[in-house]
C-alpha positions, -999 to 999 in steps of 0.1 A, spaced: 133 474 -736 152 443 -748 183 442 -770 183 429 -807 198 398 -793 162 389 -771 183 400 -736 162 424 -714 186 456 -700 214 448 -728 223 415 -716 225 393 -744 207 360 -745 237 340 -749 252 357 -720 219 348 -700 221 311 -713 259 307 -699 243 323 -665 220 294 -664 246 270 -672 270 282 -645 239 280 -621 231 247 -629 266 235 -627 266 255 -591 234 235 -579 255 200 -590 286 210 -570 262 220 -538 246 188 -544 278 165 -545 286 182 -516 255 172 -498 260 138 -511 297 136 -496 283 151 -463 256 128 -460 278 94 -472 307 107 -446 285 110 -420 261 78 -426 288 51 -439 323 41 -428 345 59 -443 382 53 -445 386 90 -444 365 112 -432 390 142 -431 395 135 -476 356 135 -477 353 168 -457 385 184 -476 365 170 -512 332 184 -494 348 222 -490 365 218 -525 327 217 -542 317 242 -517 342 267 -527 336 257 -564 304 264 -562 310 296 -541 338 313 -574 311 301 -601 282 318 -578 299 352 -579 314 348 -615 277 343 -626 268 377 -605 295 393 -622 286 379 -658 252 395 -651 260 428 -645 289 425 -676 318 431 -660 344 419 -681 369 408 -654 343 379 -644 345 365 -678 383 351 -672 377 330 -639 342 310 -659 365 308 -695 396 290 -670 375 266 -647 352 256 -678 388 248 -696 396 226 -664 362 209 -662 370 199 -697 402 170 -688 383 160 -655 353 159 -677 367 133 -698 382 111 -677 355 106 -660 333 100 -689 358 77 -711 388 69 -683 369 61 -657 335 45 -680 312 71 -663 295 88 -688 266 100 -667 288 119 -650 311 134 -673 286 136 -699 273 162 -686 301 181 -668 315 184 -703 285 194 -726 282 220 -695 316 236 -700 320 234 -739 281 254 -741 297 282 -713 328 284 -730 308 291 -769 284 310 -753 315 332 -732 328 345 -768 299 346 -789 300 381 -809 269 396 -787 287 385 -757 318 394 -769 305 427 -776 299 435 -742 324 422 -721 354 430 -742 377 458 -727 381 492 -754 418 492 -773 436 516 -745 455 526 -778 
């Protein structure tokens, strides 16, 4: 039976849409890792060891936001913290890549990601169940 907000099993669909968003921004850092693979292989680099260092950074990325996603969907509230802080970074490298360093196409996007996962992360649905009870 779904939930008033449209979520099937009590997940909220704003809680769903941030799980898409978090996947898709998983898939992008899996991609740019392929794409620094491939270029560190197939092209002279000046330094291969910085391209396999920036190649495990995206892996690991996309590893944290994998398993924050997981625990998102089951609404635990402790996986809510890791998304809200990375979405906050994304945000500065976000924008300097878009306006800093003039490429829009790919902070654009890296920023519209993290600003949705962030609104989405504290809507009142969402809110509602992933906030820990008043101990009091």
């Amino acid at each position: 039976m779904a939930d008033e907000d449209g979520g099937g099993a009590g997940v909220p669909r704003a809680l769903l849409a941030a799980c898409v968003v978090v996947a898709l921004q998983v898939l992008a850092l899996l991609s740019a890792c392929g794409v620094v693979l491939v270029k560190a292989a197939t092209q002279h680099s000046n330094s291969v060891a910085g391209a396999l260092l920036l190649a495990a950074i995206a892996l690991a990325g996309a590893g944290v936001l994998t398993l924050c996603a997981r625990g998102l969907l089951r609404m635990r509230p402790a996986a809510r913290t890791p998304v809200i802080v990375i979405e906050a970074l994304a945000i500065p490298v976000s924008y300097s890549l878009a306006f800093q360093a003039d490429r829009i196409a790919y902070g654009g996007p890296i920023m519209v990601g993290a600003l949705a996962v962030i609104y989405l992360l504290f809507t009142p649905p969402v809110r509602a169940v992933l906030d820990r009870a008043d101990p009091r």
